[in-house]
C-alpha positions in Angstrom: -43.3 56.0 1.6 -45.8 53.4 1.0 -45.9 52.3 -2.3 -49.6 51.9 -3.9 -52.0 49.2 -3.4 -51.3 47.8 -7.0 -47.5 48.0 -6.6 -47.8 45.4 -3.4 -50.9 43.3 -4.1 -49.4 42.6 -8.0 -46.1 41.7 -6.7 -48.2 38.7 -4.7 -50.6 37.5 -7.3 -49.9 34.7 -10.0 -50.0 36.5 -13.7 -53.3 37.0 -15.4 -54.6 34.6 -17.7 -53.5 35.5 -21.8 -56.4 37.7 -22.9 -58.4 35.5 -25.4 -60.9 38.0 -26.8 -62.9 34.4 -28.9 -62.5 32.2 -26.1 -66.3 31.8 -25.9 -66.9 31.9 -29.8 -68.5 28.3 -29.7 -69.6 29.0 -26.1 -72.1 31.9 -26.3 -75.1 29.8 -28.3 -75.1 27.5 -25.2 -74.9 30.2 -22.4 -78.4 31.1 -22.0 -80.0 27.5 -21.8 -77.6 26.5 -19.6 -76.3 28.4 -16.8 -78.3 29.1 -13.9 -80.0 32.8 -13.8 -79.2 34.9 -11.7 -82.4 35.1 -8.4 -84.1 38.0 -9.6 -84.1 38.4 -5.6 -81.2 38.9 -5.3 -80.8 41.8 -8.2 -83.4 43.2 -6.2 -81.6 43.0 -3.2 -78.3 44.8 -4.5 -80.6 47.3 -6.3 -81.9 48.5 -2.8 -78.8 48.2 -0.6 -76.6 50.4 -3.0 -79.4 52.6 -3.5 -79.9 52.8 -7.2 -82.3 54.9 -9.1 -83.0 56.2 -12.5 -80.2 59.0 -11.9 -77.6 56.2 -12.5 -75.7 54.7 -14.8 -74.3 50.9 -14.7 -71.5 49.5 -16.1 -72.0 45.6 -16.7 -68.3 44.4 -17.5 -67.7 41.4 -19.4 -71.8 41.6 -19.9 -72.1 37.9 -21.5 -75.2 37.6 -23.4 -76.5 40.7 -21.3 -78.4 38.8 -18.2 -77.3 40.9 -15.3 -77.1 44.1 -17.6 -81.1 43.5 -18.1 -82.0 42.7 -15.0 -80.5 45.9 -13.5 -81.8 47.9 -16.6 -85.4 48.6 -15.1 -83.4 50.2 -11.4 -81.2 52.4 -13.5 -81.1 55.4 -16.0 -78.7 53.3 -18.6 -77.0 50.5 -18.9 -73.8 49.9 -21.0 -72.6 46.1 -21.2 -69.1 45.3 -22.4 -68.1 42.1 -23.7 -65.4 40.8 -25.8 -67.3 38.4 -27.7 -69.4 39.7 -31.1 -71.3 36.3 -30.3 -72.7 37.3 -26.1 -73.2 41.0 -27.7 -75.4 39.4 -30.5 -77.4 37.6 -27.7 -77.2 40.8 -25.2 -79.2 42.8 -28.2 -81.9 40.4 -28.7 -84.9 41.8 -26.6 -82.6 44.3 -24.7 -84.6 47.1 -22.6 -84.3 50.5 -24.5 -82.1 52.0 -21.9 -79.1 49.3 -23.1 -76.2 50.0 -24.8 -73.7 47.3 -25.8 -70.0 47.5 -26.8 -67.3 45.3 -27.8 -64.4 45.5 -25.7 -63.0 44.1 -22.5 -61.1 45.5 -18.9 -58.4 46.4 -20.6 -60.2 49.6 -22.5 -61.4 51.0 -19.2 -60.7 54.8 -19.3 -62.8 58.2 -18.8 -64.1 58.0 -22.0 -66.7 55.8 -20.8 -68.1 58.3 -18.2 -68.6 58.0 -15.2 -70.7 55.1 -13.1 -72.6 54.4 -9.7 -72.6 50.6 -9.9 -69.8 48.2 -12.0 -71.0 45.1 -12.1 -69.4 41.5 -12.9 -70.7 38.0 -13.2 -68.9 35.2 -13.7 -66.2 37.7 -15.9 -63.8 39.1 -13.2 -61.4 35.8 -13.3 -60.7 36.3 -16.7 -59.3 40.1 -16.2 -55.5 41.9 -14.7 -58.0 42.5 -11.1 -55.7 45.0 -9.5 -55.2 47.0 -12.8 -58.9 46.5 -13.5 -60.4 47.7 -9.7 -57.4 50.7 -10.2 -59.1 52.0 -13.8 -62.6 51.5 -12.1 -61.8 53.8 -8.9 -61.4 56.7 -11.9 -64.7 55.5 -13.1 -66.8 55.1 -10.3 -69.1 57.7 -8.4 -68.4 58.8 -4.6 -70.6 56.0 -3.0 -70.6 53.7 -5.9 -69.7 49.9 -5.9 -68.4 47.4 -7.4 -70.6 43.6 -7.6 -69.1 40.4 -8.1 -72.2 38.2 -8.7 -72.1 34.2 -8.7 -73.5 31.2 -8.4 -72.4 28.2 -6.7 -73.9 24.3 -5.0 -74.2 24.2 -1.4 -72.6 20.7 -0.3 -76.2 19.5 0.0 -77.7 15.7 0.1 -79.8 17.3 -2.9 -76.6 18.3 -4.8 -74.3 15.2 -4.4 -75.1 14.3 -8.4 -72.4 17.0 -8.7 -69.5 14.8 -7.9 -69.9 12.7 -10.4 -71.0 15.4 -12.9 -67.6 17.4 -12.0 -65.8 13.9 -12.8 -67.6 13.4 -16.3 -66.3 17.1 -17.2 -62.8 16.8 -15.8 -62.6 13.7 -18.2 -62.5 16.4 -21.1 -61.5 19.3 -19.8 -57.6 21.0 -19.9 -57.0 23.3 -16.4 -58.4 26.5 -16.8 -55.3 29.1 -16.2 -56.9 31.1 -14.1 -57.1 28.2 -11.6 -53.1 28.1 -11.6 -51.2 27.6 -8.4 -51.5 30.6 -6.4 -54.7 31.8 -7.6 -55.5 34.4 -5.5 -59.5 34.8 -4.2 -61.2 37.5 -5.1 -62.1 38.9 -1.8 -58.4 39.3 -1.4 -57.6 40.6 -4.1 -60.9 43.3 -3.1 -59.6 43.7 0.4 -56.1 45.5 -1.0 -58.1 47.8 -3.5 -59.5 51.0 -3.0 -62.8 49.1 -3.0 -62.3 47.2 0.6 -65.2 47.8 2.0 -66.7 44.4 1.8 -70.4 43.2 1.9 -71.6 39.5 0.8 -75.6 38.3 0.7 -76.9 35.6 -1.0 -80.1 34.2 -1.9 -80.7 29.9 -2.1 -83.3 28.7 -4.3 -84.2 25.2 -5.3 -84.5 24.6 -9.2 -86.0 21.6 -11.4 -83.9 21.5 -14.5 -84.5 19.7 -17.6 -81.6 17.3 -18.0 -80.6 18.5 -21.1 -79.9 22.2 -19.8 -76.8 20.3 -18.1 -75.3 19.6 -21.5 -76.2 22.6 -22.4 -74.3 24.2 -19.5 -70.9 21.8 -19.9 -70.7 23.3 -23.6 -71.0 26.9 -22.4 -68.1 26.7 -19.8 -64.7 27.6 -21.9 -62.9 24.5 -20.5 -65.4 22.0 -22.7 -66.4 24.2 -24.8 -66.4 23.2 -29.0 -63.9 26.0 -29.0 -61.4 24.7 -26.4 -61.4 20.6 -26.9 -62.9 20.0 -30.5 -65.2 17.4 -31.7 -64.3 15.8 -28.5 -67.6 18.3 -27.6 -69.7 15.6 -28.9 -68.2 12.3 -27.0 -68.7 14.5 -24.3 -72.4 15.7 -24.9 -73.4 11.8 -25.3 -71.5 11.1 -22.4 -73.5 13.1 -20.8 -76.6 12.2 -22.3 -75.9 8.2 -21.0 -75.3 9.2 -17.7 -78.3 11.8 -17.0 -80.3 9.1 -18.6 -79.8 6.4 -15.7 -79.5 9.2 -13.2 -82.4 11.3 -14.1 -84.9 9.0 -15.7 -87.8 11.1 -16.1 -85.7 14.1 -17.5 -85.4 16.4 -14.5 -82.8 16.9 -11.9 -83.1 18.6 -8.9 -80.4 21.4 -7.6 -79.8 24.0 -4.5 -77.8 26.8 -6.2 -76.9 29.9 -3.9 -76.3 33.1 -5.8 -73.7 35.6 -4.3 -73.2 38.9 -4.3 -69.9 40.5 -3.0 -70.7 44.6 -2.9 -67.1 46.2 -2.9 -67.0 50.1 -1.8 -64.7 52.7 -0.8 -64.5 52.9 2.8 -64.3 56.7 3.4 -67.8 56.3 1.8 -69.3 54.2 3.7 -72.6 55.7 5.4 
């Protein structure tokens, strides 16, 4: 007998990181004016290719301060965003469409009592979780023909992005290694391709942006590896670090940047079509 997906896939995959429900504590008040949204486009995108309507409910896991959950919320009957972090929740209710709901909690309270979903979706979040225990909880928790989304965003190795070098340098300077970049880290479109959801999709959409220099330090003290939280007051040597550099390298206060947002749409395949 073959045993199931979780018994082989888990027996290959380095251990999930130590759940740190505060990790982003210090993190969340920098989240929003730094990180790169989401291309509405692309929300668009997903909300036509996985069909979604008003009938539907969406789980946003590990919801942050609530940026895919509220982008979705206008395709969709509800919304319920999950996060760990009292601080992204706080953000996530400011301005949130009425058909919101936000809860503290994380992958690991996943169960039926949540009801029942069409679309799970993920951004930036699913590193952080046990991914075959999590993708096994959401196959009791997901509709025939529902999906799961991994969204992202990442720099095309483009002449306009090469300031990221030495940005990436300036940051490893302060930074510890995240743990769930260990040795053996196992992609995520693996980890997808031995779950019930391996039925795999990817689009993306590539837009140009003009941001302010100071959303950059803004962005190096949301990310939990340089956050207040994770290195201390060496957050500040790092901010005017920061500050020197973009100052010689973007003089007038603006630096330009290719970012490509992904989406990787997971189904069953028995239900595909």
């Amino acid at each position: 007998m073959i045993p199931p997906f979780a018994d082989m896939v888990q027996g290959m995959l380095p251990k999930p990181p130590m759940f740190e429900p505060r990790r982003f504590r210090t993190a969340a008040r920098h989240y929003l004016a730094g990180r790169p949204p989401y291309a509405a486009r692309l929300i668009e995108d997903v909300a036509i290719f996985c069909g979604l309507s008003t009938r539907h409910r969406l789980l946003d896991l590990g919801c942050g301060p609530g940026q895919l959950a509220k982008a979705f919320a206008p395709r969709v009957g509800s919304v319920l965003g999950i996060d760990p972090e009292p601080e992204m929740l706080a953000l996530a209710q400011q301005d949130a469409p009425p058909n919101t709901q936000w809860q503290q909690g994380s992958s690991l309270d996943l169960g039926p009592e949540l009801g029942r979903f069409q679309l799970v979706t993920m951004g930036r979040s699913f590193h952080w979780m046990d991914r075959v225990e999590t993708l096994r909880r959401l196959d009791g928790m997901i509709e025939p023909g529902g999906a799961v989304v991994l969204l992202r965003d990442n720099h095309p190795d483009l002449p306009e992005n090469a300031w990221r070098t030495e940005f990436r340098a300036l940051l490893a300077r302060y930074e510890k290694t995240p743990a769930h970049r260990s040795p053996g880290w196992v992609p995520h479109m693996s980890v997808l391709l031995d779950s019930p959801f391996s039925a795999l999709e990817e689009m993306s959409v590539i837009e140009r942006h003009s941001t302010p220099a100071e959303t950059l330090v803004e962005r190096a003290l949301s990310m939990s590896a340089t956050s207040r939280a994770h290195i201390g007051d060496r957050a500040d040597l790092l901010a005017a670090d920061l500050r020197a550099w973009l100052a010689e390298r973007a003089p007038d206060g603006v630096i330009s940047e290719i970012i490509a947002t992904t989406a990787l749409i997971a189904r069953r395949p028995d239900e595909i079509g």
